[in-house]
OpenMM code with the backbone's topology and positions (N, CA, C; nanometers):
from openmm import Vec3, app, unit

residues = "UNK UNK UNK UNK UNK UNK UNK UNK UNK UNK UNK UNK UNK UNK UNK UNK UNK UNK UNK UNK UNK UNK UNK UNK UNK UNK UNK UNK UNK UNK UNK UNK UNK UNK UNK UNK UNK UNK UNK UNK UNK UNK UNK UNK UNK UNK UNK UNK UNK UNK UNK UNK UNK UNK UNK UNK UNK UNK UNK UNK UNK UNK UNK UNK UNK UNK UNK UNK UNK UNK UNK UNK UNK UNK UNK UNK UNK UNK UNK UNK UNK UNK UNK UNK UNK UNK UNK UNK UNK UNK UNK UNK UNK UNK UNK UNK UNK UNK UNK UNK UNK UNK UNK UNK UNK UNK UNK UNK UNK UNK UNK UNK UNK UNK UNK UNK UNK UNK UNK UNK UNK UNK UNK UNK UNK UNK UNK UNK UNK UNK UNK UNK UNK UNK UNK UNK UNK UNK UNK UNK UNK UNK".split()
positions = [
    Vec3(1.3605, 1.9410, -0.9809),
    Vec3(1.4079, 1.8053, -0.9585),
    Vec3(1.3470, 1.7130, -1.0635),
    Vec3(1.4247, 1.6120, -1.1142),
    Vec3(1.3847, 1.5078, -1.1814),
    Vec3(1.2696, 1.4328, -1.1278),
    Vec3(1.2358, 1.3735, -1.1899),
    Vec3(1.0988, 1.2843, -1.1459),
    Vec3(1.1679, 1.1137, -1.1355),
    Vec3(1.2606, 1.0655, -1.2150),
    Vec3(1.2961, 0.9578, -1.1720),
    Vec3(1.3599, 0.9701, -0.9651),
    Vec3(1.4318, 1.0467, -0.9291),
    Vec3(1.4481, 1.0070, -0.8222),
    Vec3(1.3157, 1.0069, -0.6992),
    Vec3(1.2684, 1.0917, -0.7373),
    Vec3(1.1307, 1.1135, -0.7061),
    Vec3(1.0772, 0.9638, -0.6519),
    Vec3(1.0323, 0.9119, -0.7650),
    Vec3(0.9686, 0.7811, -0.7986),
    Vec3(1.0558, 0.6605, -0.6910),
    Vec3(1.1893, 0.6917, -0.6883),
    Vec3(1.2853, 0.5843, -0.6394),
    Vec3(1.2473, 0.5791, -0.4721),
    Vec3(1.2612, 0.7534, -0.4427),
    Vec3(1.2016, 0.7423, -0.3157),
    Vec3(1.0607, 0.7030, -0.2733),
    Vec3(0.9525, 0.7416, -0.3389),
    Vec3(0.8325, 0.6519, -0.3520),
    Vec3(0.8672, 0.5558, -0.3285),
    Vec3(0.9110, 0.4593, -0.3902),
    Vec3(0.9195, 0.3064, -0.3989),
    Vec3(1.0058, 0.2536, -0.2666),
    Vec3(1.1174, 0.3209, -0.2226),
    Vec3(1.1154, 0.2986, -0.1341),
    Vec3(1.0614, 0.3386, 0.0350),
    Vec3(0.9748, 0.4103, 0.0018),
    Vec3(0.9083, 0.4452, 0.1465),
    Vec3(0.7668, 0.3475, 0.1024),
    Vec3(0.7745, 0.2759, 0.0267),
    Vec3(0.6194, 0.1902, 0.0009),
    Vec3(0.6968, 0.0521, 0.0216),
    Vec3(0.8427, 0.0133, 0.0120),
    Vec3(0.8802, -0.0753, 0.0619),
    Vec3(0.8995, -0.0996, 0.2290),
    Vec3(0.8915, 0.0212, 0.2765),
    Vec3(0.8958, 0.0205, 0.4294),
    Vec3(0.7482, -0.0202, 0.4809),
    Vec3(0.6153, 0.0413, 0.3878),
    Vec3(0.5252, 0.0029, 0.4444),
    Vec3(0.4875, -0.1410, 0.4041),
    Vec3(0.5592, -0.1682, 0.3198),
    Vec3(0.5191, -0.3226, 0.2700),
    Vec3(0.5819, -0.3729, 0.4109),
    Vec3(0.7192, -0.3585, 0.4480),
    Vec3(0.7835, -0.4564, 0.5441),
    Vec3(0.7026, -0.4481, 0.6673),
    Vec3(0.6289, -0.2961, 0.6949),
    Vec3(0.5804, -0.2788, 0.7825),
    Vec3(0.4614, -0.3342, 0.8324),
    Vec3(0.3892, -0.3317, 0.6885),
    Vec3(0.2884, -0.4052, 0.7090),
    Vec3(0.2599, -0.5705, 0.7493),
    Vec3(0.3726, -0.5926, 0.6751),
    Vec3(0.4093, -0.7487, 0.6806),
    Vec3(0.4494, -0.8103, 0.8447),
    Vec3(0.5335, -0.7040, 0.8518),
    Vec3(0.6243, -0.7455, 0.9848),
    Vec3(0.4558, -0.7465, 1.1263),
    Vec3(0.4238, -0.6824, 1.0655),
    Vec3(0.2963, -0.6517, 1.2298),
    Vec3(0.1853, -0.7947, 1.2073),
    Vec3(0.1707, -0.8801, 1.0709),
    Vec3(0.1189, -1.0068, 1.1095),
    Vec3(0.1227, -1.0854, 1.2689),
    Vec3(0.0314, -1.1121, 1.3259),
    Vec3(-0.1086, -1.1200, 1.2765),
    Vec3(-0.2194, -1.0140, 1.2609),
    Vec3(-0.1577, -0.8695, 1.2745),
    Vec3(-0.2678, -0.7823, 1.3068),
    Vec3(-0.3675, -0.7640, 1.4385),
    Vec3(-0.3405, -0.8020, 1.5387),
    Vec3(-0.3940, -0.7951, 1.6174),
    Vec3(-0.3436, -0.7673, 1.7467),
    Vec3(-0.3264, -0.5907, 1.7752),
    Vec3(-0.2655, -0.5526, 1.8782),
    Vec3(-0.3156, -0.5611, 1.9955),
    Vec3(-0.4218, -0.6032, 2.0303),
    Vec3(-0.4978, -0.6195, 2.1244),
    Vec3(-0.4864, -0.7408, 2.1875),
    Vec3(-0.4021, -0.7550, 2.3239),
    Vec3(-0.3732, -0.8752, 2.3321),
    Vec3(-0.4017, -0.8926, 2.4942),
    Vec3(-0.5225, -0.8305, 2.5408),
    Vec3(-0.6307, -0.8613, 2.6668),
    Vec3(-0.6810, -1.0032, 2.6329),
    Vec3(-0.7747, -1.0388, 2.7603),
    Vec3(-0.8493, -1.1331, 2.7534),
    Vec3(-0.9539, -1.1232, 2.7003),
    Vec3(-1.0326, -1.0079, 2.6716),
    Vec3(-1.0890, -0.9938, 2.5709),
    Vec3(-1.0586, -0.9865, 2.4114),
    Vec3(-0.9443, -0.9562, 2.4019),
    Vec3(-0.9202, -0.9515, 2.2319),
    Vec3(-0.9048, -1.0953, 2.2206),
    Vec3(-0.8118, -1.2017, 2.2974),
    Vec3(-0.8040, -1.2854, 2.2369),
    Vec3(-0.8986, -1.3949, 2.2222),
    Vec3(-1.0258, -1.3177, 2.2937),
    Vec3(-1.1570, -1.4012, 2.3840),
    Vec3(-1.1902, -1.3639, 2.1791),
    Vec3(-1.2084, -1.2786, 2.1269),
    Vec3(-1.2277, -1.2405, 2.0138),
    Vec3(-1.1532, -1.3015, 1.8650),
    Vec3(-1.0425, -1.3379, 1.9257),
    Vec3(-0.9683, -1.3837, 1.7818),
    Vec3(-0.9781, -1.5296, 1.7887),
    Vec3(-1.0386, -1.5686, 1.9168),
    Vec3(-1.0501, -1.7311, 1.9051),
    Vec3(-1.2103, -1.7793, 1.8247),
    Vec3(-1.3025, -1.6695, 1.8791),
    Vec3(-1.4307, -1.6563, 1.8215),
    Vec3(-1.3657, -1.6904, 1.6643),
    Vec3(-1.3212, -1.5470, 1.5850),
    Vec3(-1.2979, -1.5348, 1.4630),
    Vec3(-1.2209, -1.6656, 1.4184),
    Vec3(-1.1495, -1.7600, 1.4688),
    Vec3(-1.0866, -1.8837, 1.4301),
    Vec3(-1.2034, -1.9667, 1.4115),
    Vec3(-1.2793, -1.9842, 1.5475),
    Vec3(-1.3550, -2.1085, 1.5437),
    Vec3(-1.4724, -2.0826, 1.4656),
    Vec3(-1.5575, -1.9874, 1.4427),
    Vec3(-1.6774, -2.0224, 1.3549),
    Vec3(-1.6632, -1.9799, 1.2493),
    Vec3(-1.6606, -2.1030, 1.1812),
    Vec3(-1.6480, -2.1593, 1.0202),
    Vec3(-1.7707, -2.1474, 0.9605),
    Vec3(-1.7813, -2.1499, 0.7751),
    Vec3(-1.8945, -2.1331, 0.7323),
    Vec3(-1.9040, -2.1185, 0.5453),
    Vec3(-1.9563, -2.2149, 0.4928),
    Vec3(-1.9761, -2.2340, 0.3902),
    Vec3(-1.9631, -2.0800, 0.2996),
    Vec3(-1.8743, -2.1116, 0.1933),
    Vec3(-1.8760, -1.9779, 0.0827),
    Vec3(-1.7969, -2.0360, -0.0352),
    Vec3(-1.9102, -2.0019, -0.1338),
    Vec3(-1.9116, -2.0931, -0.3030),
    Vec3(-1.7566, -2.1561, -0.3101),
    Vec3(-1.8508, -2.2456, -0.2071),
    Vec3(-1.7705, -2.4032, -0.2301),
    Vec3(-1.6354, -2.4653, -0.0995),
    Vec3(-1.6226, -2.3551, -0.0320),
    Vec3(-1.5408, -2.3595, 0.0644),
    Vec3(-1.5351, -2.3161, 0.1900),
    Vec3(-1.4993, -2.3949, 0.2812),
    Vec3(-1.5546, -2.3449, 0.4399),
    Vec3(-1.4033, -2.2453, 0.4810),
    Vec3(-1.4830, -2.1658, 0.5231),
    Vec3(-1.3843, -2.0243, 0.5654),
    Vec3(-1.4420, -2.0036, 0.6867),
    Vec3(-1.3410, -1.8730, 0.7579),
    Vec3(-1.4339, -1.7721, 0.8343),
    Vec3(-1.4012, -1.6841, 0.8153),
    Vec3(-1.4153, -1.5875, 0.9656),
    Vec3(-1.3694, -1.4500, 0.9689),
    Vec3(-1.2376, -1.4347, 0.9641),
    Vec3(-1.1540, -1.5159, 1.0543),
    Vec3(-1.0270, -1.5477, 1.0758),
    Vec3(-0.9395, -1.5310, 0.9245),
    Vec3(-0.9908, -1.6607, 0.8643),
    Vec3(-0.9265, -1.6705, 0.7108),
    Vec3(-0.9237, -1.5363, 0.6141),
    Vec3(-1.0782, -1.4325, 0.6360),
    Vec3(-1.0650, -1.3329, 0.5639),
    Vec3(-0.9539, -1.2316, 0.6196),
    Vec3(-0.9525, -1.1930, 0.7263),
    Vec3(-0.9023, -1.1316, 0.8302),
    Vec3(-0.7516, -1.1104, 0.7487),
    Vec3(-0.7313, -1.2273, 0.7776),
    Vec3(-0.5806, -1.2809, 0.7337),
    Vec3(-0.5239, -1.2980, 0.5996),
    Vec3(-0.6148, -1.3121, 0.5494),
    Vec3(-0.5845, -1.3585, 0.3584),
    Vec3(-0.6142, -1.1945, 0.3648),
    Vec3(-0.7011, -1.0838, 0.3596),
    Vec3(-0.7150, -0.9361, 0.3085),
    Vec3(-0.5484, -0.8696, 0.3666),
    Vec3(-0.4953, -0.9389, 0.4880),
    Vec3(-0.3944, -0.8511, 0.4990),
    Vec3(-0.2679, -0.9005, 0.4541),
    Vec3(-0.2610, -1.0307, 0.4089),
    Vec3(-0.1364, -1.1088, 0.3279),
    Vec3(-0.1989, -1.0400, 0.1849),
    Vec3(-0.2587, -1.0365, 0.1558),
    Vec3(-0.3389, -0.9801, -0.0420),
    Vec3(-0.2529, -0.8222, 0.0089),
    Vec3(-0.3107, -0.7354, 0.1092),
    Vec3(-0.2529, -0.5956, 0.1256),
    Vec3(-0.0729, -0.6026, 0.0989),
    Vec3(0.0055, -0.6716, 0.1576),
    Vec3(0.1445, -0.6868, 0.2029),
    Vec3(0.1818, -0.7629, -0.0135),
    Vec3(0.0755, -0.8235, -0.0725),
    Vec3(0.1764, -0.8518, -0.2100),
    Vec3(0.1471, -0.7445, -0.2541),
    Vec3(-0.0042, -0.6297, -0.2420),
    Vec3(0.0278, -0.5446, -0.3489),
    Vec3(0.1074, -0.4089, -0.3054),
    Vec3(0.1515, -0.4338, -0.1496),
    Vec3(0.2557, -0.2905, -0.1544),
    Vec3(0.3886, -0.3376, -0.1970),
    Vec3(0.3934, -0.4592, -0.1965),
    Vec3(0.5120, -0.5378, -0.2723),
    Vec3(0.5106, -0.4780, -0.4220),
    Vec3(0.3941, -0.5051, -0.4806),
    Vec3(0.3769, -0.5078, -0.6503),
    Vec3(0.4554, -0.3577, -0.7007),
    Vec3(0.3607, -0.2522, -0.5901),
    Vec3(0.3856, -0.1005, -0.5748),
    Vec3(0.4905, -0.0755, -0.5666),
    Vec3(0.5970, -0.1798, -0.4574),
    Vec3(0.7144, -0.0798, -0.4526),
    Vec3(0.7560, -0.1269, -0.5919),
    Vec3(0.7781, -0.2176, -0.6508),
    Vec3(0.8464, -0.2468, -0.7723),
    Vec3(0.7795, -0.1823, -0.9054),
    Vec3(0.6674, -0.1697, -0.8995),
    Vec3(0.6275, -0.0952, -1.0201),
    Vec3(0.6464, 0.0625, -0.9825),
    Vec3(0.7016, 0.1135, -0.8660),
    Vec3(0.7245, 0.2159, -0.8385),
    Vec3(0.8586, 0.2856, -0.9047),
    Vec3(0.9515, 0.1553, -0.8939),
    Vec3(1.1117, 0.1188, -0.9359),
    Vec3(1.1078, 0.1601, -1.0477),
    Vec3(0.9897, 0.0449, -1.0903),
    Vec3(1.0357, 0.0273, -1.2771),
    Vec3(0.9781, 0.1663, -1.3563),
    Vec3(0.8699, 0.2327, -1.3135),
    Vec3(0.8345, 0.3487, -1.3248),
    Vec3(0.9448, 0.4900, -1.3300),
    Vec3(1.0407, 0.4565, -1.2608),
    Vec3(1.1573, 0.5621, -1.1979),
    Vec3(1.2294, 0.5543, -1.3199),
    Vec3(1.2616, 0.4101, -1.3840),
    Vec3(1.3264, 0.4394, -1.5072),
    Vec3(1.2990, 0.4621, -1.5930),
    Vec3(1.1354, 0.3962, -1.6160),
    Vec3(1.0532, 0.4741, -1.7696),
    Vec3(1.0329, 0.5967, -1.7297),
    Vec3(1.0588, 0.6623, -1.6472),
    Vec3(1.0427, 0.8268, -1.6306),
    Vec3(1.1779, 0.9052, -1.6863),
    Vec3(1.3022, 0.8271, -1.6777),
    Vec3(1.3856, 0.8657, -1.6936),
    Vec3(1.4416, 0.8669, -1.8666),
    Vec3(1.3458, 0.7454, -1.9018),
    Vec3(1.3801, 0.7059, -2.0343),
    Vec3(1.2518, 0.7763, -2.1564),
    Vec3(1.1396, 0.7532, -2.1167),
    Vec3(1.0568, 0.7749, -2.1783),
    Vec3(0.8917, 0.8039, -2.0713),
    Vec3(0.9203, 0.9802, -2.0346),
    Vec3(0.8753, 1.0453, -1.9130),
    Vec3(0.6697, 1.0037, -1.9749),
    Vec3(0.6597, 1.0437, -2.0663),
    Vec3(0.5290, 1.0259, -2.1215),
    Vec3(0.4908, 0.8750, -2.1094),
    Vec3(0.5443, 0.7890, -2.0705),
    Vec3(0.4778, 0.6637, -2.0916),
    Vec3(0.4610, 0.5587, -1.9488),
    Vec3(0.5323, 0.7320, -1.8464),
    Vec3(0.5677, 0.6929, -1.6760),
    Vec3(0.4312, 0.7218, -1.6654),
    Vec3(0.3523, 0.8147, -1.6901),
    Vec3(0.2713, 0.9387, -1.6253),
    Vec3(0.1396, 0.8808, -1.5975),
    Vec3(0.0654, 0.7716, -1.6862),
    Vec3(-0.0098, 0.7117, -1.6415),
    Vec3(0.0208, 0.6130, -1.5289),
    Vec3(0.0887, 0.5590, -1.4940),
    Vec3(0.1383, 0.4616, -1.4453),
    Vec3(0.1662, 0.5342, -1.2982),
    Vec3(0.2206, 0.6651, -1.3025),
    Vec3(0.2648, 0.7297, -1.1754),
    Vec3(0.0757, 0.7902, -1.1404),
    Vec3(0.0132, 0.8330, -1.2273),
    Vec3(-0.1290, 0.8859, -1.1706),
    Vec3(-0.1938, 0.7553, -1.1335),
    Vec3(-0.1707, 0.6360, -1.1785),
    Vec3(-0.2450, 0.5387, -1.1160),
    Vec3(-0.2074, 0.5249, -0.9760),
    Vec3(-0.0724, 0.4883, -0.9834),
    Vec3(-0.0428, 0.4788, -0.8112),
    Vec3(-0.1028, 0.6332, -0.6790),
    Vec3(-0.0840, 0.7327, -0.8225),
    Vec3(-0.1058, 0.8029, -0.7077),
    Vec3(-0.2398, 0.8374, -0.6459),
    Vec3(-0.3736, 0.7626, -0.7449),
    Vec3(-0.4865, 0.7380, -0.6944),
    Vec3(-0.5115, 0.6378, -0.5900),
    Vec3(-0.4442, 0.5374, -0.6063),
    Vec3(-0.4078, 0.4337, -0.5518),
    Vec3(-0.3921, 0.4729, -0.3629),
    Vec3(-0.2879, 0.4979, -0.4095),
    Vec3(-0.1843, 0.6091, -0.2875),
    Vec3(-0.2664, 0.7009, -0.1753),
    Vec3(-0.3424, 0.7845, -0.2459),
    Vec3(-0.4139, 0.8857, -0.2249),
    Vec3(-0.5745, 0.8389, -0.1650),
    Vec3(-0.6028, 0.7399, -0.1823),
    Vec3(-0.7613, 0.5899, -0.1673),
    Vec3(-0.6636, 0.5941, -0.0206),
    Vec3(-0.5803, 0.5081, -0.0108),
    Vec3(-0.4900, 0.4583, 0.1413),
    Vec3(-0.4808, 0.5890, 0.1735),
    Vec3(-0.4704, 0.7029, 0.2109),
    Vec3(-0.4472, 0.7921, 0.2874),
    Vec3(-0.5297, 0.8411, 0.3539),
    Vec3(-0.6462, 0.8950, 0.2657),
    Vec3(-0.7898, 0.9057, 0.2913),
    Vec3(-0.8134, 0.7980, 0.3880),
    Vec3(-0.8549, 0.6616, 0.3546),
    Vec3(-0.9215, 0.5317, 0.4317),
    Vec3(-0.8232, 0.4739, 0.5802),
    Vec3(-0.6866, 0.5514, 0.5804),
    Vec3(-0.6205, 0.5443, 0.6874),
    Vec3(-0.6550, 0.5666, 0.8385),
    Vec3(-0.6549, 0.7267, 0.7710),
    Vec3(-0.7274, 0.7665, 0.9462),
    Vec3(-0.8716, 0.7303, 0.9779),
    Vec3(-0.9366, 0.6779, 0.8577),
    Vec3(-1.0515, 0.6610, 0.9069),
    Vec3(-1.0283, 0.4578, 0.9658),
    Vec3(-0.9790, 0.4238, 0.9775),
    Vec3(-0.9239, 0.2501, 1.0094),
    Vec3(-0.8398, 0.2254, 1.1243),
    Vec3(-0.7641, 0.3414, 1.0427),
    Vec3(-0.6295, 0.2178, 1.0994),
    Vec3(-0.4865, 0.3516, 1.2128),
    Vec3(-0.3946, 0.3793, 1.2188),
    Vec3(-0.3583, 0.4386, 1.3144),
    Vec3(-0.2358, 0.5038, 1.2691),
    Vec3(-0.1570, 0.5756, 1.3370),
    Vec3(-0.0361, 0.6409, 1.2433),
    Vec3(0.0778, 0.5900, 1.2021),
    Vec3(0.1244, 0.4578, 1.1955),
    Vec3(0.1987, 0.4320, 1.1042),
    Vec3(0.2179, 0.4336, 0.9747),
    Vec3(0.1135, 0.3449, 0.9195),
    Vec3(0.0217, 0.3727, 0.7596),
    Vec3(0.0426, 0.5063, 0.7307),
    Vec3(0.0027, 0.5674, 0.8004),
    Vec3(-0.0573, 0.7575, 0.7492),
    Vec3(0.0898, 0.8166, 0.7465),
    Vec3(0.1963, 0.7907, 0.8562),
    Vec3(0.3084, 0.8857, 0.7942),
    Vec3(0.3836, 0.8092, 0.7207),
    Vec3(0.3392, 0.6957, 0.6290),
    Vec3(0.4066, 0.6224, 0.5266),
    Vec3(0.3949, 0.6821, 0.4097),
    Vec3(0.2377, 0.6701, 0.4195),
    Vec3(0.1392, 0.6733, 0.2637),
    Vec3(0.1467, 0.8701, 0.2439),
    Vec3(0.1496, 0.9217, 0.3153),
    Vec3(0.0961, 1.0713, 0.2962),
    Vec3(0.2645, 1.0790, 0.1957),
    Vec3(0.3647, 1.0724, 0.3100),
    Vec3(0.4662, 1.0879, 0.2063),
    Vec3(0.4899, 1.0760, 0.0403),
    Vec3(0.4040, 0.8945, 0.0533),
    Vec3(0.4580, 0.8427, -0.0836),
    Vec3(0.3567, 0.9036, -0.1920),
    Vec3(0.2349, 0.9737, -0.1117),
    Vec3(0.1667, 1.0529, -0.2247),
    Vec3(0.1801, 1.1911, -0.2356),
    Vec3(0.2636, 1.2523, -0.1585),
    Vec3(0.3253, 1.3683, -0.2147),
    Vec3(0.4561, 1.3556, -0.3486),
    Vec3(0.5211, 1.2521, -0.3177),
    Vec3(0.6429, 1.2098, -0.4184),
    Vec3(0.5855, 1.1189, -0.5244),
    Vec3(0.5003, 1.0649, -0.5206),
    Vec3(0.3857, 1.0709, -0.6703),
    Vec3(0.3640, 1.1882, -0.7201),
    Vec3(0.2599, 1.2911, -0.6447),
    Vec3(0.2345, 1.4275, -0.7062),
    Vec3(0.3330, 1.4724, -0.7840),
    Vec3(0.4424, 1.5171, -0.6522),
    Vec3(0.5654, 1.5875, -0.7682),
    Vec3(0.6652, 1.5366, -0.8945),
    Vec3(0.6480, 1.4156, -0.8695),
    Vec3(0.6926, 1.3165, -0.9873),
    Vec3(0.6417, 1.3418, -1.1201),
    Vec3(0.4539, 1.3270, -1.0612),
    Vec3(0.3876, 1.3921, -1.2012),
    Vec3(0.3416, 1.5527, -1.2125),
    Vec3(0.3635, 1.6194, -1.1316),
    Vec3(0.3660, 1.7660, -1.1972),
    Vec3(0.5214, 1.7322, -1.2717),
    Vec3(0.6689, 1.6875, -1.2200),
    Vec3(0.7851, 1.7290, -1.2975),
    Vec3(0.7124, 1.6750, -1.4140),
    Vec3(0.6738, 1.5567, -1.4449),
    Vec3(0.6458, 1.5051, -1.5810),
    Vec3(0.5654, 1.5791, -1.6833),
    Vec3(0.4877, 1.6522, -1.6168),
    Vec3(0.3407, 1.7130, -1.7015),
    Vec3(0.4144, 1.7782, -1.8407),
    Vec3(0.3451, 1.7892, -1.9257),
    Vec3(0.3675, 1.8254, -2.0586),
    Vec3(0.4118, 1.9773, -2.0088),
    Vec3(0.5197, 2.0170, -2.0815),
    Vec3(0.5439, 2.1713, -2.1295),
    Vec3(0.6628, 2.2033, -2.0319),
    Vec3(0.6751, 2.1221, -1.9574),
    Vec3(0.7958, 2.1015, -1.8136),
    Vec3(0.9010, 2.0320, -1.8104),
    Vec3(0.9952, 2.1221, -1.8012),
    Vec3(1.1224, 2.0217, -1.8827),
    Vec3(1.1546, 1.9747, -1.7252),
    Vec3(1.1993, 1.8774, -1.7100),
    Vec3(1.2724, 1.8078, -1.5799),
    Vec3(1.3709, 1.7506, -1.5895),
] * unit.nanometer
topology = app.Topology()
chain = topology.addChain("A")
for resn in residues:
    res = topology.addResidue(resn, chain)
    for name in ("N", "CA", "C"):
        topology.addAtom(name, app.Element.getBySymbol(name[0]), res)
């Protein structure tokens, strides 16, 4: 198999976890009287940091809006990757091993966090990295 379609499907199973990720804002499935006894804590105590009052809340929330642009960035450099693979395969290959370190960081740090949605997203999209770049590897016609 070619490595551009490869890549296309990547990009789009990293667009599902982008939506996915996005769509589950605020992150907080826990919705006892204790969790929310907890997310009101994390709202209300505020606290000086070089130069600006934040809290937990703000990090909370800004780390998982920052997560949702760069699976955004991913699916599209996933795209544009699909066609420099198609056009000029040697100049995909870094670009596909970055993501797939990338890729491969989230899979690992999944089960240790977070629960199985993520994990049957990401495992996929780093198998269709792999084979993207074995088709690409030097000496392998694709």
């Amino acid at each position: 198999m070619r490595a551009s379609p490869l890549l296309k499907a990547a990009s789009v199973v990293s667009g599902l976890l982008f939506v996915g990720h996005t769509l589950g804002m605020p992150w907080t499935p826990d919705r006892s009287a204790r969790g929310a006894t907890l997310v009101a804590d994390m709202k209300a105590l505020r606290f000086p940091v070089m130069g600006f009052e934040r809290g937990y809340w703000d990090f909370y929330e800004g780390f998982g809006l920052t997560v949702s642009v760069f699976l955004l960035a991913f699916t599209v450099l996933l795209w544009q990757a699909a066609r420099m693979a198609a056009r000029a395969p040697e100049s995909a290959r870094p670009i596909i091993a970055t993501s797939l370190g990338a890729f491969g960081g989230m899979a690992i740090l999944e089960p240790l966090y977070f629960f199985a949605a993520p994990i049957v997203l990401t495992v996929p999209i780093v198998a269709l990295l792999a084979w993207a770049l074995l088709e690409l590897s030097p000496g392998r016609a694709s």
